[in-house]
N, C-alpha and C positions, 0 to 999 in steps of 0.2 A: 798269708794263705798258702804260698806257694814252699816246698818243704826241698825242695832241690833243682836247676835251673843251669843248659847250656847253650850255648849258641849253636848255632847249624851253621858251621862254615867247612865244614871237611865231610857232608854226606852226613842226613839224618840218621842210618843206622852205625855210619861209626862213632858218631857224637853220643848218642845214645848209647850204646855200647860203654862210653867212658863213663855217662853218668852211673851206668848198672854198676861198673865194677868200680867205682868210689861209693858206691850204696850198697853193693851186697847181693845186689838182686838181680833178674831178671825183666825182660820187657816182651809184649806181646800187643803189636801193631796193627792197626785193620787199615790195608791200604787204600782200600773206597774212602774212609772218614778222613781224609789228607784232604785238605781244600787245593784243588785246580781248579784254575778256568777252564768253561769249555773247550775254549783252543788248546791249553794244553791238555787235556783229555783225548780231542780228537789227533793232535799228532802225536801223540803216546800210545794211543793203541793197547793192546798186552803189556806192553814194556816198560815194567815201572823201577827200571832202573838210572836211568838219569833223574828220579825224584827219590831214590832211596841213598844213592849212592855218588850224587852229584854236590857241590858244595855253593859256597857263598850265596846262600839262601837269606841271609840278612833275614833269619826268624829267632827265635827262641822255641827249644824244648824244654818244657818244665813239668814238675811233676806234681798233684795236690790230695793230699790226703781225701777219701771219698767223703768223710766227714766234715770236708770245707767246701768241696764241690757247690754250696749253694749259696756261701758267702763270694766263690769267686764269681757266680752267673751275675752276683747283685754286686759286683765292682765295676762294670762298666768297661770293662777289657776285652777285647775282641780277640778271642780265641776258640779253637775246637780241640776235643780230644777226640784222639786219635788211638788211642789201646789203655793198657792198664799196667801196670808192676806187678810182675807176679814173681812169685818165688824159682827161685835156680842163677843159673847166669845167661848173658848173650838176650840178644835181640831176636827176633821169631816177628816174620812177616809174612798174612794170609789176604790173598785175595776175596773179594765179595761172593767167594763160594767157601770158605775156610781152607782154600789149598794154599800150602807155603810156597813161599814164593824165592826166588833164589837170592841169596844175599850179594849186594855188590860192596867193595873192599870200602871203597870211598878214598879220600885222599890220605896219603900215608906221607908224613915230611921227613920221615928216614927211611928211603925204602933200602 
């Protein structure tokens, strides 16, 4: 079902980043559809960069063709999407009003 697949341990959007540019593509992320808890919601505030940009998330980013989208709801995996692959490069993250939101670097192990 699943067509591409990384870990989050150096910040969602630099992980993501790696999957676009081993894929060719771009990404476009709706930061509301990110599951927090309400705690972390309420001490996040605006600030949703220690969730974009923050690491060892022990999650998976993976990507599924819209056309498997309903074989994966009937696999019993407990996941949410979160944006879509869209054509270009780079990652692109809007708030629950469509304003983009500033990119943070995430962890770099050669800086």
């Amino acid at each position: 079902v699943v067509s591409a697949c990384i870990d989050v341990s150096d910040g969602l959007v630099a992980d993501l980043g790696h999957l676009c540019r081993a894929s060719g593509c771009g990404a476009h992320v709706e930061a509301a559809r990110i599951p927090l808890s309400p705690q972390a919601l309420e001490v996040l505030g605006e600030d949703w960069r220690p969730v974009l940009g923050g690491g060892d998330d022990y999650e998976l980013c993976f990507t599924v063709p819209e056309e498997r989208l309903e074989a994966l709801a009937g696999s019993g995996v407990a996941c949410a999407g979160i944006g879509r692959m869209v054509e270009g490069e780079g990652v692109a993250v809007v708030d629950g009003q469509g304003r983009a939101l500033p990119m943070p670097k995430g962890w770099d192990h050669f800086p």
